[in-house]
C-alpha positions in Angstrom: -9.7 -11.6 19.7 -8.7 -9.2 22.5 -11.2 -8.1 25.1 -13.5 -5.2 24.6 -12.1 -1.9 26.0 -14.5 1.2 25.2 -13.0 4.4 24.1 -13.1 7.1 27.1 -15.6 9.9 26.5 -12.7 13.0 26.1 -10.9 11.2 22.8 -14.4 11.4 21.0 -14.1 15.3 21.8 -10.8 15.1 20.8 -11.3 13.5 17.6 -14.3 15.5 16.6 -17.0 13.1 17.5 -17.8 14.4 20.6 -21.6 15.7 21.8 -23.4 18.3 19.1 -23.3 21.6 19.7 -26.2 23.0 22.2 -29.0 24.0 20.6 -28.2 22.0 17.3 -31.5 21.3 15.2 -33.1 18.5 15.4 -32.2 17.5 11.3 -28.6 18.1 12.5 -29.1 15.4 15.8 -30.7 13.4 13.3 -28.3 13.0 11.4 -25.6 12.7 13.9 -27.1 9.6 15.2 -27.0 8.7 11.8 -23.6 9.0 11.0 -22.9 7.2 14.7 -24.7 4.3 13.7 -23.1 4.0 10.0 -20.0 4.0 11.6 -20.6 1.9 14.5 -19.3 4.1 17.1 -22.5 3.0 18.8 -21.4 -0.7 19.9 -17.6 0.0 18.6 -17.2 -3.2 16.5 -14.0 -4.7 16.0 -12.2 -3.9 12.3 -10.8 -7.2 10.3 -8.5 -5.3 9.0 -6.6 -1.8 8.3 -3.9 -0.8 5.5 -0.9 -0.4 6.7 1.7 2.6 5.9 3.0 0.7 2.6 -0.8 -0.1 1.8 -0.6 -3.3 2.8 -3.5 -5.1 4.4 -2.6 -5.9 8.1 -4.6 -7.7 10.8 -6.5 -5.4 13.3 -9.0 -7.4 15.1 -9.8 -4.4 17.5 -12.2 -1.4 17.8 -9.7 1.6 16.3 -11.6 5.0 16.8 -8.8 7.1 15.2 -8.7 4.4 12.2 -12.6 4.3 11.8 -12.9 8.3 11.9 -10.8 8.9 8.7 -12.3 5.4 7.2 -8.9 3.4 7.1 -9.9 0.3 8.3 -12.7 -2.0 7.8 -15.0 -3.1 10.3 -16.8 -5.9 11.0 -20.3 -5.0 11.4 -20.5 -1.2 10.5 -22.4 -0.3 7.0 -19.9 1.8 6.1 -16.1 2.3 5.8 -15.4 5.5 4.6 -15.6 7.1 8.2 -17.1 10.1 10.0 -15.1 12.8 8.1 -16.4 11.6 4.6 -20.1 11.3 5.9 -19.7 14.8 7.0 -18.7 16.1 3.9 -21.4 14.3 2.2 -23.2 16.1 4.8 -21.6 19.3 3.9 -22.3 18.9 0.2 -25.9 17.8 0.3 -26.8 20.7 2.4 -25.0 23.4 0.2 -26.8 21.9 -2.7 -30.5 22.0 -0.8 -30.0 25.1 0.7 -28.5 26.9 -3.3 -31.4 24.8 -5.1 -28.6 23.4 -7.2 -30.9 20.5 -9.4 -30.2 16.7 -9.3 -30.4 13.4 -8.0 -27.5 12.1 -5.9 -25.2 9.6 -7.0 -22.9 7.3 -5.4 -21.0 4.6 -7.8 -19.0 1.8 -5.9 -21.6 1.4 -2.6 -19.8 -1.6 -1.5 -22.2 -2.1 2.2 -24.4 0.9 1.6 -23.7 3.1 4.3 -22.9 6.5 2.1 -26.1 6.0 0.0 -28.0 5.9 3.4 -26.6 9.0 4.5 -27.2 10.7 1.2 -31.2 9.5 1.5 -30.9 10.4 5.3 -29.9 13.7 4.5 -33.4 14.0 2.0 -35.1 13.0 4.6 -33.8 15.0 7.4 -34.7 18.2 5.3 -38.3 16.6 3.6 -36.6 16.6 0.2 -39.2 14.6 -2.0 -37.9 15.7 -5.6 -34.5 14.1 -5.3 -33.4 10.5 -5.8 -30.7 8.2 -5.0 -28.8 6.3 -7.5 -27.0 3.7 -5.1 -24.4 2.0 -8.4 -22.4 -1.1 -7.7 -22.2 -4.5 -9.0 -23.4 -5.9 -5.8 -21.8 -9.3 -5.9 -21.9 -11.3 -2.8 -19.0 -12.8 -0.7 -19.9 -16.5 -1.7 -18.8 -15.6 -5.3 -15.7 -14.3 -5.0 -14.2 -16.5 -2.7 -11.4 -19.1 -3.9 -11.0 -22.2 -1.8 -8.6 -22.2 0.9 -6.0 -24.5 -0.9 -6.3 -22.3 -4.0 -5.6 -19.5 -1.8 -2.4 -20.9 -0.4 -0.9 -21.7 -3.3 -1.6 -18.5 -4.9 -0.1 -17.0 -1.7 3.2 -19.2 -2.3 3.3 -17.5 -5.7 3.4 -13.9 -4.8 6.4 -14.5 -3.1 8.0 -15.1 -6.0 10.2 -11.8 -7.0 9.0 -10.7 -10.2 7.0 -8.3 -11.2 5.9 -9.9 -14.9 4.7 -12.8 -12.8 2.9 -10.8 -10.1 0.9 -9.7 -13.2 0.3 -13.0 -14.7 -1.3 -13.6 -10.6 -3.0 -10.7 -11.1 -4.7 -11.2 -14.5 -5.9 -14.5 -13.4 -7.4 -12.9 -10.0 -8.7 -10.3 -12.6 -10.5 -13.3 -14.8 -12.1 -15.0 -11.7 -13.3 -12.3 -10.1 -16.9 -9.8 -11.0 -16.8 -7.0 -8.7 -14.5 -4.4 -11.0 -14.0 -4.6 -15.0 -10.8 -5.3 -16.3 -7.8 -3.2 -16.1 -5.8 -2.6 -19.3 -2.7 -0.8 -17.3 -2.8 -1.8 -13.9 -0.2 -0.3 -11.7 2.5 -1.7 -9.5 0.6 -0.7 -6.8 -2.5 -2.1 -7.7 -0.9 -5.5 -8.6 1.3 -5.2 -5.2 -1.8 -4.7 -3.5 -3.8 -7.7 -5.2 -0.3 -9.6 -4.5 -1.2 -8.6 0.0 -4.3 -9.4 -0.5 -4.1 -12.9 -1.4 -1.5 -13.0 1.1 -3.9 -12.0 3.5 -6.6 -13.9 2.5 -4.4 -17.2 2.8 -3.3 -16.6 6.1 -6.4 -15.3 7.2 -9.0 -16.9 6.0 -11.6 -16.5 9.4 -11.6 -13.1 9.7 -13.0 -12.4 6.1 -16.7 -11.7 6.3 -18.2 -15.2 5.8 -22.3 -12.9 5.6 -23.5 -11.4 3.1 -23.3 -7.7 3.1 -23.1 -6.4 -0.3 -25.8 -8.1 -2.6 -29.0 -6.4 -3.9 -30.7 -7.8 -1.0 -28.3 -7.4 1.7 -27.8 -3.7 0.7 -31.4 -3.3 0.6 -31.6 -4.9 3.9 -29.3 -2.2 4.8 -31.3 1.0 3.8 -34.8 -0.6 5.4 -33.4 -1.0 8.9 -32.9 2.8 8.7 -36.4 3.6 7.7 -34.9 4.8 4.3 -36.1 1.9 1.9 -38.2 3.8 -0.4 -39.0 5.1 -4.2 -37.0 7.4 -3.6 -33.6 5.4 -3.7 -32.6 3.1 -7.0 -30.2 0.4 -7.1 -28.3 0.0 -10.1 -26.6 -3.5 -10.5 -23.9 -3.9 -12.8 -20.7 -1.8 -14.1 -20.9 1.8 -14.1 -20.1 2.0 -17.6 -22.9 -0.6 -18.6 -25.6 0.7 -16.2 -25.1 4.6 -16.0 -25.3 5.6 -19.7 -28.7 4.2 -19.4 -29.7 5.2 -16.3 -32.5 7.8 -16.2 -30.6 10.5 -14.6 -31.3 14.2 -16.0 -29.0 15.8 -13.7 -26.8 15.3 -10.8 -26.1 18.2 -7.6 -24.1 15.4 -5.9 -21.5 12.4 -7.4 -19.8 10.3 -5.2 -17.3 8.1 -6.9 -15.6 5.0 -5.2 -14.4 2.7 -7.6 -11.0 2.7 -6.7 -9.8 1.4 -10.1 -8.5 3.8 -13.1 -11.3 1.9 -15.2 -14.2 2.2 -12.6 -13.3 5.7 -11.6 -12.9 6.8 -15.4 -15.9 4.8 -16.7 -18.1 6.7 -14.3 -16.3 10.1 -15.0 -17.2 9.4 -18.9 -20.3 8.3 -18.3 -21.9 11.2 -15.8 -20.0 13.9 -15.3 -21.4 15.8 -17.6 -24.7 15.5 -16.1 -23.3 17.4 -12.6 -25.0 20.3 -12.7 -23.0 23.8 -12.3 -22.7 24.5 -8.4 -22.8 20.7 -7.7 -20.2 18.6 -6.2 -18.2 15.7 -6.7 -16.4 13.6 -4.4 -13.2 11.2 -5.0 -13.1 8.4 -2.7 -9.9 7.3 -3.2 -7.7 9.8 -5.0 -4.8 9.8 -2.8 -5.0 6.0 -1.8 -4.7 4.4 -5.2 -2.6 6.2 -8.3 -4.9 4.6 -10.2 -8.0 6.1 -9.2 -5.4 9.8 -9.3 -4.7 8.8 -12.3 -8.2 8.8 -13.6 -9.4 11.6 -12.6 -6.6 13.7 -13.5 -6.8 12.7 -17.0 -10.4 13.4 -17.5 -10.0 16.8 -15.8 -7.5 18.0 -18.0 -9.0 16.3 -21.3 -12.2 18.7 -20.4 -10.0 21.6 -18.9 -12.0 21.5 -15.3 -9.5 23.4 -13.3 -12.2 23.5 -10.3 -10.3 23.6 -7.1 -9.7 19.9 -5.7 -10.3 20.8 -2.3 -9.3 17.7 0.6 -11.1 15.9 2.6 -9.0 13.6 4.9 -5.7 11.3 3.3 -7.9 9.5 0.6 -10.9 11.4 -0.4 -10.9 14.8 -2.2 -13.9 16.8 -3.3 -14.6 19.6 -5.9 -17.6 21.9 -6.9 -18.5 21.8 -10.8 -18.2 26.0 -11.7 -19.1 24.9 -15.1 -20.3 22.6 -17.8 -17.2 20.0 -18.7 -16.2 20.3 -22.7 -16.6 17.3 -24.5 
């Protein structure tokens, strides 16, 4: 791994990730220092790995500030990969809704290490919000699960090699069968399947730099919120898929829905499940709309099956964000 060099002071400023603003309040420094540790720009821990410009998964091994402020890469340590721009627009969101009185609990589905569900119960706390929960959704399965032996690995890598696309989905739908962390895709696209495809690739060839700790079960994830001081009654973990566990979850209404399941069935399950429950003047927020057609896909369909023509507003090269002007038709 190369040797630690720390980013100079003036690229934080340039970035946007600089000092707050003098005179700031002290909810707003709060959560600053938040978002800093969330992101690890505190100790500036190495990434395993980034996509690349084809969306391939590529090797980083090094501490990328410009990668880890738009959330393209995936660190090592940090509880969170989305980056500082999406925590500030969760930031954004929450407040808007506090400050309009918009009701609801907040909702994040696909919480992977935790970090944006902090940030969501940071935010209540920053501002003594009691009323409000957060509904942290995810199937929370841990690393020693889902990882195929090495050998398995390599020959599966030796396969994707092979030039057709019929057979990158027969790869695929036996990936699909092993694995518990998304349900099953009816339609997957080329890109999802090419991306499956790199990632066994990667996995083969680089099998030490995946995270050998636990950092996404029910108790690391809980873990995760304590060691903030944000373990409390007023967070709910929901284990499970989103279209099992959130038609039955006791949510009356939503001001803020945060939806990462990068898959068209994850992203659509959750869509079908809650939306309705966003109340008018709430937001929600697309994690991945403009990394995975899939998850576009999704949530294009649904907004024109229910005639939402709320503006889709951007938030950085993946995530997108819109505010619910009214209630969807069903």
């Amino acid at each position: 791994m190369a040797s630690f060099q720390p980013t100079p002071a003036d690229v934080y400023d340039q970035l946007g990730v600089g000092a707050p603003p003098p005179g700031a309040r002290p909810e707003t420094l709060y959560l600053d220092m938040v978002k800093r540790t969330l992101c690890n720009l505190i100790y500036e821990d190495a990434a395993l790995w980034a996509y690349g410009p084809d969306k391939q998964m590529e090797p980083l091994n090094r501490f990328d500030i410009q990668r880890r402020v738009v959330g393209q890469d995936v660190p090592v340590e940090a509880h969170t990969m989305v980056g500082w721009r999406r925590l500030t627009n969760i930031e954004a969101c929450a407040k808007a809704v506090i400050d309009a009185d918009v009701p609801g609990d907040f909702v994040e589905a696909g919480v992977l290490r935790g970090g944006s569900s902090i940030f969501m119960r940071a935010v209540l706390k920053a501002y003594g919000i009691t009323d409000r929960r957060v509904f942290a959704c995810d199937t929370f399965v841990p690393p020693a699960e889902r990882q195929a032996p090495l050998l398995v690995l390599k020959l599966l890598s030796l396969l994707t090699r092979i030039p057709s696309r019929a057979w990158h989905l027969r790869l695929y739908r036996l990936v699909e069968k092993q694995q518990k962390n998304w349900p099953a895709s009816a339609d997957p696209s080329d890109e999802w399947v090419g991306l499956t495809m790199g990632m066994i690739r990667y996995a083969a060839k680089n099998r030490s730099l995946l995270q050998p700790r636990d950092r996404v079960s029910v108790q690391a994830v809980s873990s995760h919120f304590a060691r903030y001081g944000l373990l409390d009654s007023q967070v709910v973990l929901l284990e499970g898929f989103f279209a099992d566990t959130l038609p039955k979850a006791r949510i009356e209404s939503i001001a803020l829905l945060r939806c990462d399941g990068d898959t068209y069935e994850s992203t659509r399950s959750v869509l079908d499940a809650v939306y309705e429950k966003v109340s008018p003047g709430g937001y929600v927020i697309i994690d991945d709309y403009h990394s995975f057609d899939d998850c576009k896909r999704a949530v294009d369909e649904f907004r024109s099956e229910h005639s939402i023509a709320d503006d889709i507003v951007p938030i950085d090269d993946s995530a997108v964000y819109w505010q619910k002007s009214a209630t969807a038709s069903r």
